[in-house]
ZASEFI-471613 format. One record per residue (C-alpha): y, z, x; residue in one letter. Coordinates in steps of 0.1 Angstrom, whole numbers, plus 2048, in hexadecimal, padded with zeros to 3 digits. Example, Ala and Ser with C-alpha at 12.3 -4.5 7.8 and 13.67 -1.06 7.14 Angstrom:
REC   north    up   east   residu
REC     7D3   84E    87B        a
REC     7F5   847    889        s
END
This chain:
REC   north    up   east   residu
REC     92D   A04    D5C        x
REC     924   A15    D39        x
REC     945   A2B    D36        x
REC     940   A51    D2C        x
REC     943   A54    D0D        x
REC     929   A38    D02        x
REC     912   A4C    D19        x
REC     918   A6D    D01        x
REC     913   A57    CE4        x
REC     8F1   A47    CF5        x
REC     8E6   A66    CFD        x
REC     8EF   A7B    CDE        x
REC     8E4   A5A    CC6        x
REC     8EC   A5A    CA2        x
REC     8F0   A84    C9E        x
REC     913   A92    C9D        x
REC     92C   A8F    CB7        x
REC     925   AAA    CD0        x
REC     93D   AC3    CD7        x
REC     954   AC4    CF2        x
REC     941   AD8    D05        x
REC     925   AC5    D08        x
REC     93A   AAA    D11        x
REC     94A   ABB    D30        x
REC     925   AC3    D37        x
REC     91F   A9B    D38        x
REC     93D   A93    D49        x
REC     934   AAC    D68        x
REC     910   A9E    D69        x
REC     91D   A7B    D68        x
REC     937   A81    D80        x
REC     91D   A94    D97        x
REC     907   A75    D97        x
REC     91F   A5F    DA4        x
REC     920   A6F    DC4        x
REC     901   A66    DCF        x
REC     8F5   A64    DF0        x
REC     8D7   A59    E01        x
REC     8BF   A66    E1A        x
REC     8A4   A61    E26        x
REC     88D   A7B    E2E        x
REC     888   AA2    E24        x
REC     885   ABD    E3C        x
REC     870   AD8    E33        x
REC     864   AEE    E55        x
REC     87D   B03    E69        x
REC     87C   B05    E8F        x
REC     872   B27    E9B        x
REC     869   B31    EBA        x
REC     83E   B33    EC9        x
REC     83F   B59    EC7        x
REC     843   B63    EA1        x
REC     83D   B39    E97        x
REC     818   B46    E8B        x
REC     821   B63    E7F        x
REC     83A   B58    E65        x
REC     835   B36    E5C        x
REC     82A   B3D    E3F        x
REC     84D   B4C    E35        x
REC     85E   B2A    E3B        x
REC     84F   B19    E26        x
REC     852   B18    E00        x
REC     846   B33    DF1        x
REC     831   B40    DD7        x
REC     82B   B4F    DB6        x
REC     81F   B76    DAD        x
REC     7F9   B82    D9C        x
REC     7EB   B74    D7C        x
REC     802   B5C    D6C        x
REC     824   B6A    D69        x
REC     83A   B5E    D4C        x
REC     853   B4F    D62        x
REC     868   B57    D83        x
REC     870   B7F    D84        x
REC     890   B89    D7E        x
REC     8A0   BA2    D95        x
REC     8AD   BC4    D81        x
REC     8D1   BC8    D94        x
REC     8E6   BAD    DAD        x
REC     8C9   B95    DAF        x
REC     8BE   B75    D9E        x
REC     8C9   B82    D79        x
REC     8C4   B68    D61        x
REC     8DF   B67    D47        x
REC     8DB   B5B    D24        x
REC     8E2   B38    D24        x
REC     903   B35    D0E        x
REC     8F8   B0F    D0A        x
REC     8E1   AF3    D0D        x
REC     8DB   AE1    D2D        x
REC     8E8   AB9    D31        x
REC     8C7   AAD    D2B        x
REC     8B4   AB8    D0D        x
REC     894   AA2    D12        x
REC     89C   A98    D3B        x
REC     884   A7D    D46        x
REC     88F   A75    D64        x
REC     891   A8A    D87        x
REC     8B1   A8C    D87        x
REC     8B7   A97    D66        x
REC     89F   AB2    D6B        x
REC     8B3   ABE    D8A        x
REC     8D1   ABF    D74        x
REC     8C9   AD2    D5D        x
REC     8B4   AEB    D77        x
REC     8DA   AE9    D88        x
REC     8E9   AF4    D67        x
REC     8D1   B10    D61        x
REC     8D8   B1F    D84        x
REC     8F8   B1F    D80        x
REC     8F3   B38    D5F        x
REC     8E4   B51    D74        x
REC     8FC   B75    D81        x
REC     8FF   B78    DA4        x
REC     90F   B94    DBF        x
REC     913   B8B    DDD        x
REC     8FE   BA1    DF7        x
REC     905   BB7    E0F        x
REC     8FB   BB0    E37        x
REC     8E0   BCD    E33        x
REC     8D4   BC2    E1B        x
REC     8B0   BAC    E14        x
REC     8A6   B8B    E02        x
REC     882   B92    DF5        x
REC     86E   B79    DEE        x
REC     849   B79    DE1        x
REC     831   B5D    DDB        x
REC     80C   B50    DCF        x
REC     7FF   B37    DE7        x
REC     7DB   B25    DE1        x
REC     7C7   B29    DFF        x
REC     7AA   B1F    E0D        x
REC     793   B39    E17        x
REC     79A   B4A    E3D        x
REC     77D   B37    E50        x
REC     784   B16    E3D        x
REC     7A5   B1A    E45        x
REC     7A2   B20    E69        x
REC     787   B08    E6E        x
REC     7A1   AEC    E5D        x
REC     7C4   AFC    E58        x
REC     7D4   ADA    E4F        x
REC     7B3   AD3    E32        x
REC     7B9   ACE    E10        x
REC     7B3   AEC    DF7        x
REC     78D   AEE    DEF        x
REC     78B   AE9    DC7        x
REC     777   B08    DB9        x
REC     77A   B1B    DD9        x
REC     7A0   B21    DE6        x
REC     7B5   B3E    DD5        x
REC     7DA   B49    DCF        x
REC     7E4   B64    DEE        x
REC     800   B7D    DE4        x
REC     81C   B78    DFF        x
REC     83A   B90    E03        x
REC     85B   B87    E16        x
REC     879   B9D    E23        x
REC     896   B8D    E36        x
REC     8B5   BA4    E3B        x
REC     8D5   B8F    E34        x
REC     8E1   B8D    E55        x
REC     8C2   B7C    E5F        x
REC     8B8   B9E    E78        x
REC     898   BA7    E68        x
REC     87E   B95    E57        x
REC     85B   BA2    E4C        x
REC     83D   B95    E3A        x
REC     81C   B9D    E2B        x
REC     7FE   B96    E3E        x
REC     7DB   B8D    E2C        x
REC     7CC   BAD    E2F        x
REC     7ED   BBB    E1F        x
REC     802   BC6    E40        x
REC     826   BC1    E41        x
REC     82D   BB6    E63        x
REC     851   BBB    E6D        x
REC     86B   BA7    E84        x
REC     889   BAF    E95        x
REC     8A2   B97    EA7        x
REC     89F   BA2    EC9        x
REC     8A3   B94    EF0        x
REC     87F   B8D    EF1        x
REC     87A   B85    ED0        x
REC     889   B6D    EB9        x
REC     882   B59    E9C        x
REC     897   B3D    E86        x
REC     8AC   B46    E68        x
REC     8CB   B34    E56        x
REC     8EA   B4C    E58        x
REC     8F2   B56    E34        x
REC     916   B4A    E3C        x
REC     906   B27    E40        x
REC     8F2   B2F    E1C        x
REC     917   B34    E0C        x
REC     921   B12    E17        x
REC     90A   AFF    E02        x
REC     91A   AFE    DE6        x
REC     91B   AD5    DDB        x
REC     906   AB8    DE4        x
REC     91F   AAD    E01        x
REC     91D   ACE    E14        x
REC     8F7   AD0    E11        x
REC     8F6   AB0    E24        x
REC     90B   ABD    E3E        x
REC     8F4   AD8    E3F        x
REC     8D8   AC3    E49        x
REC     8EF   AB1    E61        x
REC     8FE   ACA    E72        x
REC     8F0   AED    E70        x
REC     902   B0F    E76        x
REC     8EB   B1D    E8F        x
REC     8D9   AFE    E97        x
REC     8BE   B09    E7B        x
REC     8B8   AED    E5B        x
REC     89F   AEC    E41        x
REC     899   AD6    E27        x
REC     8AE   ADF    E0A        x
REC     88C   AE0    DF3        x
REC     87C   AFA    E09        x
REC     89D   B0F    E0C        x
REC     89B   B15    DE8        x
REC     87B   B21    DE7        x
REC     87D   B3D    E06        x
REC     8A2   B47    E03        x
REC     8B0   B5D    DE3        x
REC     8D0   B48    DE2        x
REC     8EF   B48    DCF        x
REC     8EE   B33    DA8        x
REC     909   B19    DB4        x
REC     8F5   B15    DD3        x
REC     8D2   B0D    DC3        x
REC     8E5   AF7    DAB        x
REC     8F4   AE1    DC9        x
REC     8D0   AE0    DD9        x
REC     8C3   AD1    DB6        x
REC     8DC   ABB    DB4        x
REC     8DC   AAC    DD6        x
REC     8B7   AA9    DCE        x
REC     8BF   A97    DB3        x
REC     8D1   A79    DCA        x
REC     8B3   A72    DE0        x
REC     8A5   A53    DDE        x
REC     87F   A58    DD3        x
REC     881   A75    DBD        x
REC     86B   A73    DA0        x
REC     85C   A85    D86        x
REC     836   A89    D8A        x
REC     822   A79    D72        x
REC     809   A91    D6D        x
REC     802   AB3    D5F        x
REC     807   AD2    D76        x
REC     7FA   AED    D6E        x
REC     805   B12    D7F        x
REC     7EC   B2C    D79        x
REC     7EA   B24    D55        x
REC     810   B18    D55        x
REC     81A   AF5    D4C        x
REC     837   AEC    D6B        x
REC     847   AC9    D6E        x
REC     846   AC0    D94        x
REC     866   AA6    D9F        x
REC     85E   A9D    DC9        x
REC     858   A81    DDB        x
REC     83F   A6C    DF0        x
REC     83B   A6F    E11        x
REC     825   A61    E29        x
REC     817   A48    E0F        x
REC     803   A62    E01        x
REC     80F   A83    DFE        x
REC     824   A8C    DE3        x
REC     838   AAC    DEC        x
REC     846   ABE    DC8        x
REC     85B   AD8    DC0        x
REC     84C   AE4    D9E        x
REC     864   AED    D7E        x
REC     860   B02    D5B        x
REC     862   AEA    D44        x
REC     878   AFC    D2D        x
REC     88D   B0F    D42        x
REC     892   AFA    D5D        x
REC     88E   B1A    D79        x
REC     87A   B0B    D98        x
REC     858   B1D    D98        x
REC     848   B0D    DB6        x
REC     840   AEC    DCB        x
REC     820   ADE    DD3        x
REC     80E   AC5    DE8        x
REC     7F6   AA8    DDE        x
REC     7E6   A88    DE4        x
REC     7F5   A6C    DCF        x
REC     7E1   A54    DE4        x
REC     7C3   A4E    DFF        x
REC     7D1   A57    E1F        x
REC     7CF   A3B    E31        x
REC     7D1   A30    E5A        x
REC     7AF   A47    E61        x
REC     7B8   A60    E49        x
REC     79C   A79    E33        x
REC     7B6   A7F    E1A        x
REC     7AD   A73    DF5        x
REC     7C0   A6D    DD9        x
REC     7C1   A8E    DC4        x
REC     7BC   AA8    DE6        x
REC     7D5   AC5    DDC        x
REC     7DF   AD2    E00        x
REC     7F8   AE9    DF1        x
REC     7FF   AFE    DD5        x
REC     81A   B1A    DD3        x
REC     825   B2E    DB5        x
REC     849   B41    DBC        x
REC     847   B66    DAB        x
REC     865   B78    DB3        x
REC     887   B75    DC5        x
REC     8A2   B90    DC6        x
REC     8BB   BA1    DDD        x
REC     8AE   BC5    DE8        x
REC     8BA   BE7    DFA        x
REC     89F   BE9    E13        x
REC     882   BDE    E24        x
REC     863   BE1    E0F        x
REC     87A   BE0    DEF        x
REC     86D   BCB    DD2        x
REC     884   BCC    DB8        x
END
């Protein structure tokens, strides 16, 4: 095995030798690497029960991005998501592999200011989500997106801490509300289970044994949940150690927006991606396309988008109906 060092002097090449700190920063990802383990499947829907199931599925899965084409994820104004300045470059200055580009996504989470929330208080989440149009889509809910036809839907999300209430835009702009209740109940991870995740390891326990009985795929979580920097960096990085995980080949393009998209293939067709800024590493939304034909009786072609999701804003508010 290629020792350390001659990996910093590979990777640096002929320039200077890097500083210190940019060594420690190659010694953690190196280090981080070797504790790879495999699985093999993600999980990306949440059990809930028949009555609100309909109602809210949207909400569990990833979400989207807000109107027009946004510079880049919104940044909350107090205890939220508040980017700090980057004090230093990421490990990989030109990534080209999957896990490289989790890395340094990893690294820029871990940049960003965090308080921890109150009980009372709400993870807001809001989302752009291509769509067919209503009667397409209830004619053929599972269809592919109809090129020229299907349009982003603005989707806003409220989920009080201690998982009691959740509420969600409708399509004609209603915010329905839910209450944990005798006769009505719906799933949600306990935020003490969220504050757990904080490394590769305990993410996998996560999916094997969850608090609650409640799992969803690490990929998903990070898109509907307003979670703590060290926890989004352990998602990236045990994202990082599946086997499978690739950079897509091909040009994505976000509402104007170039995004990298790092997933994998599943079904033998479908590749599922979570999509990247190319610069700054912040995840920005996933999407859902045909690699390949479908095959074994299958309409799906190579090329058929089936889902496309753009993630606008994610913070930590007072109160219901709160935005910022």
């Amino acid at each position: 095995m290629m020792d350390e060092i001659s990996i910093l002097r590979e990777t640096f090449g002929p320039d200077p030798e890097p500083s210190a700190e940019a060594e420690q920063r190659a010694r953690a990802a190196l280090l981080g690497r070797m504790t790879t383990r495999r699985r093999s499947s993600w999980r990306w829907s949440i059990p809930m029960t028949a009555a609100v199931a309909a109602a809210v599925v949207v909400a569990f899965v990833v979400g989207i991005r807000g109107q027009g084409a946004p510079a880049g994820p919104g940044v909350p104004p107090r205890q939220q998501q508040e980017s700090a300045k980057p004090v230093a470059a990421p490990p990989f200055l030109k990534p080209v592999s999957a896990a490289q580009y989790l890395e340094n996504a990893a690294w820029t989470a871990e940049q960003e200011t965090w308080v921890d929330p109150r009980p009372d208080q709400f993870m807001y989440v809001e989302t752009l989500e291509m769509r067919n149009k209503p009667a397409y889509e209830n004619k053929y809910p599972n269809g592919a997106l109809q090129p020229g036809k299907a349009s982003y839907r603005k989707v806003q999300r409220w989920q009080r801490i201690d998982g009691q209430i959740v509420a969600q835009t409708r399509n004609n702009g209603k915010v329905e509300v839910y209450k944990q209740s005798k006769t009505e109940t719906y799933a949600f991870i306990p935020w003490s289970q969220i504050l757990k995740l904080t490394s590769p390891e305990a993410v996998v326990a996560f999916l094997d044994h969850p608090e609650g009985g409640v799992a969803q795929e690490p990929g998903a979580l990070a898109g509907t949940y307003v979670l703590p920097p060290n926890v989004k960096a352990a998602i990236y990085r045990y994202l990082a150690q599946q086997p499978g995980m690739k950079v897509n080949p091909d040009a994505v393009n976000l509402d104007g927006r170039p995004a990298i998209g790092l997933g994998r293939i599943e079904e033998g067709y479908l590749s599922r991606q979570l999509l990247f800024d190319p610069k700054t590493y912040t995840l920005i939304g996933d999407r859902l396309v045909a690699v390949n034909d479908e095959k074994a009786g299958g309409d799906g072609k190579k090329g058929d988008l089936y889902r496309q999701v753009i993630y606008t804003r994610m913070a930590i508010v007072d109160k219901l109906g709160d935005t910022a």
